[in-house]
N, C-alpha and C positions, 0 to 999 in steps of 0.2 A: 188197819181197818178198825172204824168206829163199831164197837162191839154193847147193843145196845137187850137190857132184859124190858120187854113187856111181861104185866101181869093185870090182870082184869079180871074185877073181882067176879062178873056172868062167862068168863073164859073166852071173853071176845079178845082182840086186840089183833087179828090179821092185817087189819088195814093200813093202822100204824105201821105193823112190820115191813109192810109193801113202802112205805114211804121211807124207811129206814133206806132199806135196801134200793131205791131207785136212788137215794143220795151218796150210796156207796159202803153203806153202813153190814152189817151182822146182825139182823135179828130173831133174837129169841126168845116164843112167845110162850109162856106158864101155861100150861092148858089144863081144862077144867075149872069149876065154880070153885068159887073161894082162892084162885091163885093169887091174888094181889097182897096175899097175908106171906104168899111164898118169895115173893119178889129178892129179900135181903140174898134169903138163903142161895135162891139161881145166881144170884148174882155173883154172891163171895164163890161159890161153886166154878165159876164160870171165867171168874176173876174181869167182868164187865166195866165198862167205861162209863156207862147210863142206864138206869134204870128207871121207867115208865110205870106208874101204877095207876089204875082206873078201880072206882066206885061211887057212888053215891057220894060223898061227902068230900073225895078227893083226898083225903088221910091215911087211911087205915093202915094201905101196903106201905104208904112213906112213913111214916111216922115208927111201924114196927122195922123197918129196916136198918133207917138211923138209930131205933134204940137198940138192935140186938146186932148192929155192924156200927156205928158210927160213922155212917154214909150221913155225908150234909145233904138234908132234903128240906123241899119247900114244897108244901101240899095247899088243897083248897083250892089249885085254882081251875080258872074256869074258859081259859081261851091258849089260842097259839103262842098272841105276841107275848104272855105271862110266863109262858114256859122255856121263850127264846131267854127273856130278860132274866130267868132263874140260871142259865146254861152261865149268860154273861157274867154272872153276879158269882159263880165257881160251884155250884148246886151239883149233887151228883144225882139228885134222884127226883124225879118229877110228879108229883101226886094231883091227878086232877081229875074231877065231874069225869063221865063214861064221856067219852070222844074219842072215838073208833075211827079218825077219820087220818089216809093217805099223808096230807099236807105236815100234819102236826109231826109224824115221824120224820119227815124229807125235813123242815126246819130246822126241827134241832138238829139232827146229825150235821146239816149244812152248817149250823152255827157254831157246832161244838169243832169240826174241822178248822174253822173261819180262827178259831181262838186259839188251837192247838197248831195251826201254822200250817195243815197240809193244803 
């Protein structure tokens, strides 16, 4: 099972989690403001397959992740198909604009499956 950390820097990220989980995936979501700084740690904690970070800029939680785990992440972005294209491309950690939204969870776990062969 695709075992996936949300963290969102207003302690949103349910929705995502919901779409994790309708594609088969494990999601666990940082709760509380400021989680997207927590993201590395849940992760290496968790020993997770993806990690989602949400804020303003699309950075913050990716960028301190990759620097304090060496998770390759790709941050800034700002849509679904950016974040598919980052799964394809070997990305483990996804940093993008607040997009609290179902589909964007359900893709990538679908794509990250689609790449790992299940």
């Amino acid at each position: 099972m695709v075992k996936v950390v949300i963290a969102d820097r207003l302690g949103k990220g349910q929705n995502v989690g919901k779409g994790v989980e309708i594609a088969g995936g494990e999601a666990i979501v940082v709760p509380g403001i400021g989680a997207d700084m927590k993201l590395g740690d849940e992760m290496n904690k968790v020993d997770a397959d993806l990690g989602i970070s949400f804020c303003g800029s699309g950075g913050a939680g990716a960028i301190t992740a990759q620097t304090k785990y060496g998770y390759k992440a790709r941050h800034g972005m700002r849509s679904i198909e950016e974040g598919v294209t980052a799964i394809r491309e070997g990305y483990k950690v996804l940093g993008f604009g607040f997009m609290d939204v179902e589909d964007l969870g359900k893709r990538i776990v679908e794509e990250y499956k689609k790449i790992q062969g299940e």
